[in-house]
C-alpha positions in Angstrom: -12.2 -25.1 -19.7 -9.5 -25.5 -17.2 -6.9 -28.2 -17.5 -7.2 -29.4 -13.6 -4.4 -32.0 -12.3 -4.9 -33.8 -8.6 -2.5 -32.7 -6.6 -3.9 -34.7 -3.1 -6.1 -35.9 -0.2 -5.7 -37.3 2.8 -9.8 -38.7 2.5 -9.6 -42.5 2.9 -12.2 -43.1 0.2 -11.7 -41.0 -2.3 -14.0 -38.0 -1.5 -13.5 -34.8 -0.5 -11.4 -32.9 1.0 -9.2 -32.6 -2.1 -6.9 -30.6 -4.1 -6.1 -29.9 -7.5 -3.9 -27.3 -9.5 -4.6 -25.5 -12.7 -1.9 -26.6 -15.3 -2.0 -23.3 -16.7 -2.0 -21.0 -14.5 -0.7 -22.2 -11.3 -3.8 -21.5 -9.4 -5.0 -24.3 -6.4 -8.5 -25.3 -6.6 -9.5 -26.7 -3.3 -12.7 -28.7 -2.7 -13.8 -29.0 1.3 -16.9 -28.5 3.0 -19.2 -25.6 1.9 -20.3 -23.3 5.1 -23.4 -22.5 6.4 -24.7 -18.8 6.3 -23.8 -17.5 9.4 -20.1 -18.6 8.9 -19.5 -16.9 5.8 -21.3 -13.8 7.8 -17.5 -13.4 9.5 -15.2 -13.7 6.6 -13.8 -10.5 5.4 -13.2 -9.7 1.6 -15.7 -12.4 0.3 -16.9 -11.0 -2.5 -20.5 -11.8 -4.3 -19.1 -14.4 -6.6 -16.6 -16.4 -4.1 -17.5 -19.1 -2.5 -16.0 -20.4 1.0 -15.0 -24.5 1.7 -13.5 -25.8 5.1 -10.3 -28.5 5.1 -8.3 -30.0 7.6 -5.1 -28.2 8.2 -3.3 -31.4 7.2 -4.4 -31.0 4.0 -2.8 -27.8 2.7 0.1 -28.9 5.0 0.7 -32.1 3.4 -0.7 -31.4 -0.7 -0.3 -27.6 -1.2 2.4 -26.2 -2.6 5.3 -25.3 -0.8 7.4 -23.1 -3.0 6.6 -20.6 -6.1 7.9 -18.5 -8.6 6.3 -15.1 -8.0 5.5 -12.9 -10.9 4.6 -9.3 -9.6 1.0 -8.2 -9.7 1.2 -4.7 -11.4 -2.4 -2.5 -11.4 -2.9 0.6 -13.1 -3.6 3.9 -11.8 -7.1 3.8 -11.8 -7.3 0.5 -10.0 -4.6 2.2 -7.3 -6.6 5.4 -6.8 -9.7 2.9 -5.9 -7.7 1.6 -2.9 -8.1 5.4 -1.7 -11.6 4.6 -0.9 -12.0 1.0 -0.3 -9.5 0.5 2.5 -10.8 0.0 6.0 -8.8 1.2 9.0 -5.1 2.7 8.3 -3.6 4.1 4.9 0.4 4.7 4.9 3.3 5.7 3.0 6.8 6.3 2.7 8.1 9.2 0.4 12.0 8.5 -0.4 12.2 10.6 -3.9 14.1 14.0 -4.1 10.8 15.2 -6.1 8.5 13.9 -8.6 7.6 14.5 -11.8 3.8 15.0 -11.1 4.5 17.9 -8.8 6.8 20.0 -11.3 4.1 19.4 -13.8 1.4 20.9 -11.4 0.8 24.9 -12.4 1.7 25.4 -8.7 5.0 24.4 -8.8 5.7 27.3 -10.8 4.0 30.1 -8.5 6.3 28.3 -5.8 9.9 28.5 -7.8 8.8 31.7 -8.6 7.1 33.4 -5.3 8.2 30.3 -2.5 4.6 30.4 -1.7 1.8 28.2 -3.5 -2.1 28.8 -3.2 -3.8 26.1 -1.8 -6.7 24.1 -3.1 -8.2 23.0 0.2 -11.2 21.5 -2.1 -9.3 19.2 -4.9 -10.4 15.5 -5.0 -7.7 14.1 -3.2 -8.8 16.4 0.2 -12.1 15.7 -0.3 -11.5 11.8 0.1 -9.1 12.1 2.8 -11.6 14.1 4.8 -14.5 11.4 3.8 -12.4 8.0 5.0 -11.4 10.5 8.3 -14.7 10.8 9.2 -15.0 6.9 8.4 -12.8 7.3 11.5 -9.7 5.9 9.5 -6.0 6.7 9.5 -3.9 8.4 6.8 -0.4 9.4 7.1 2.4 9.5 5.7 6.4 10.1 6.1 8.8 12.1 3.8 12.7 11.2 3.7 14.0 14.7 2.9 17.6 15.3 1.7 20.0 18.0 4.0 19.3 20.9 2.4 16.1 19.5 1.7 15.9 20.0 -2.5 12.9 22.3 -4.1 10.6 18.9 -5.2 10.6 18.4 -1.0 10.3 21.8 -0.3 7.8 22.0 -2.5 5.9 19.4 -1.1 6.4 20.7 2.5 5.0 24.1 1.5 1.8 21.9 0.3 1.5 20.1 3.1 -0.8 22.1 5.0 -3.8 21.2 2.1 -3.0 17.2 3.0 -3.4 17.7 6.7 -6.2 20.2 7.0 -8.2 17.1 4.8 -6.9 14.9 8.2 -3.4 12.9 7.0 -0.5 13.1 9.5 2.9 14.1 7.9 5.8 13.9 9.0 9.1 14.3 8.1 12.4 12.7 8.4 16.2 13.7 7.8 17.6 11.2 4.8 20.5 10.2 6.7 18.3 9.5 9.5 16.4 7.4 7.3 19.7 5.7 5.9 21.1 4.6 9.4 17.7 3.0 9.9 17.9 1.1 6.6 14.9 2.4 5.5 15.6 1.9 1.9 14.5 3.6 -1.0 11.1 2.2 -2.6 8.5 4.7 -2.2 4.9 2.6 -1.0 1.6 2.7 0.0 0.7 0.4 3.3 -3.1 -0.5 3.3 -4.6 -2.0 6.7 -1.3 -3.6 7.3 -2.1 -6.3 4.9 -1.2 -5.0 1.2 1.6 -2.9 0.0 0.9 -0.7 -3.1 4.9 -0.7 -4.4 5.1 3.0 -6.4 6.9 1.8 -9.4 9.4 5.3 -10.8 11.3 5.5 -13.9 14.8 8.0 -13.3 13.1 11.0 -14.7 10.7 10.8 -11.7 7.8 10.1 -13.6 5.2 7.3 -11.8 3.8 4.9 -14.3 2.2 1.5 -12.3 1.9 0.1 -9.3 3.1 -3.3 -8.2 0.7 -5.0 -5.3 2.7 -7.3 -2.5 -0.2 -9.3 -0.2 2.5 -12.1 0.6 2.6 -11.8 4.4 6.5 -12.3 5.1 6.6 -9.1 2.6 4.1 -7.4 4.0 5.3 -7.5 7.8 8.7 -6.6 6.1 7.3 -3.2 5.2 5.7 -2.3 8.5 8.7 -2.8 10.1 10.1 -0.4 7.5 6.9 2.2 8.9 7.4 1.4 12.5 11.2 2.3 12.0 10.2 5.3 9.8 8.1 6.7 12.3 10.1 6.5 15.3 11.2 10.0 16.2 9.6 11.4 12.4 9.0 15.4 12.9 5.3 16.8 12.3 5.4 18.8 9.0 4.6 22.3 11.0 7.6 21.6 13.2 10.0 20.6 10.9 8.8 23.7 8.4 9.1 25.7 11.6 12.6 24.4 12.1 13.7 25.1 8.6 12.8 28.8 9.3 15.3 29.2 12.4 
């Protein structure tokens, strides 16, 4: 059983609307009007068990909390990969790495150190979703911050790149001190319908182990500024392959 504490109402009786706070964990339990059917027809993301309640904006304004100490949300890979195929309009990321672990482990990324050519798996799992949530008539693309010479992780990855956007993702590529004048940082992410950030989470031998979720939107709007900067001016990966060759 919860441990509840009242926390306010502006009701002049004693009813609802109310609010109260779990001691434990910090969570805000609010009580307000249920809605009717057709209302909870236009919320988004209500799941099965959730329930909806209206309150005057006064309410949260004048009994909610107004600060908090945020502890990051950190999901597994299993629960990332599932964002792959639940998201609803646009998919994007920014690549900052000089390569990754995951790539030198793949068997291509020998062929290519030792032939600088890979063969191409235009059927793997990850091109076979892309091209599913592009026919969804979403949007998936990414940029890559590559270093000047561009080192053999990004060139590896460029040489790859035609697999990613035959499945439908736009990528494109950008020149690191480009991306350094524009203050683009260094924190490789996932942006998912411009209202969660998937925060790749890198140890310094390039190996990925979790993922940390940002929804707060003060964060979140900090990041697509970070993608509308980053894609400014970014090269298509054909052209800037093609440019590499003259």
């Amino acid at each position: 059983m919860r441990q509840l504490r009242f926390t306010g109402t502006d009701s002049k009786n004693g009813g609802c609307p109310a609010l109260h706070e779990d001691v434990d964990s910090g969570e805000v339990i609010v009580q307000g009007r249920p809605l009717d059917a057709d209302d909870l027809d236009q919320l988004l993301h209500l799941g099965p068990d959730d329930a909806a309640v209206a309150v005057p904006r006064e309410l949260l304004v004048n009994h909610a909390p107004k600060e908090m100490d945020r502890v990051p949300k950190v999901i597994g890979l299993d629960e990332f990969g599932r964002l792959f195929e639940t998201f609803e309009y646009t998919a994007w990321r920014l690549e900052t790495r000089g390569g990754y672990a995951s790539d030198r482990e793949d068997p291509t990324y020998a062929e290519f150190v030792e032939t600088g050519s890979i063969t191409l798996d235009y059927d793997d799992d990850w091109s076979r979703n892309i091209r599913a949530q592009v026919l969804a008539d979403k949007t998936i693309g990414r940029v890559r911050i590559v270093d000047e010479p561009p080192t053999e992780g990004q060139l590896f990855l460029l040489i790859d790149s035609p697999r990613n956007t035959a499945a439908g993702e736009d990528i494109r590529y950008l020149p690191r001190g480009e991306a350094d004048t524009r203050l683009l940082g260094s924190e490789d992410f996932w942006i998912f319908d411009s209202r969660l950030v998937a925060r790749l989470r890198f140890d310094d031998q390039d190996v990925f182990h979790d993922v940390e979720i940002i929804t707060e939107p003060t964060e979140v709007l900090r990041y697509c500024q970070i993608r509308d900067r980053a894609m400014h001016g970014a090269v298509p990966a054909a052209e800037f392959a093609a440019q590499l060759r003259d």
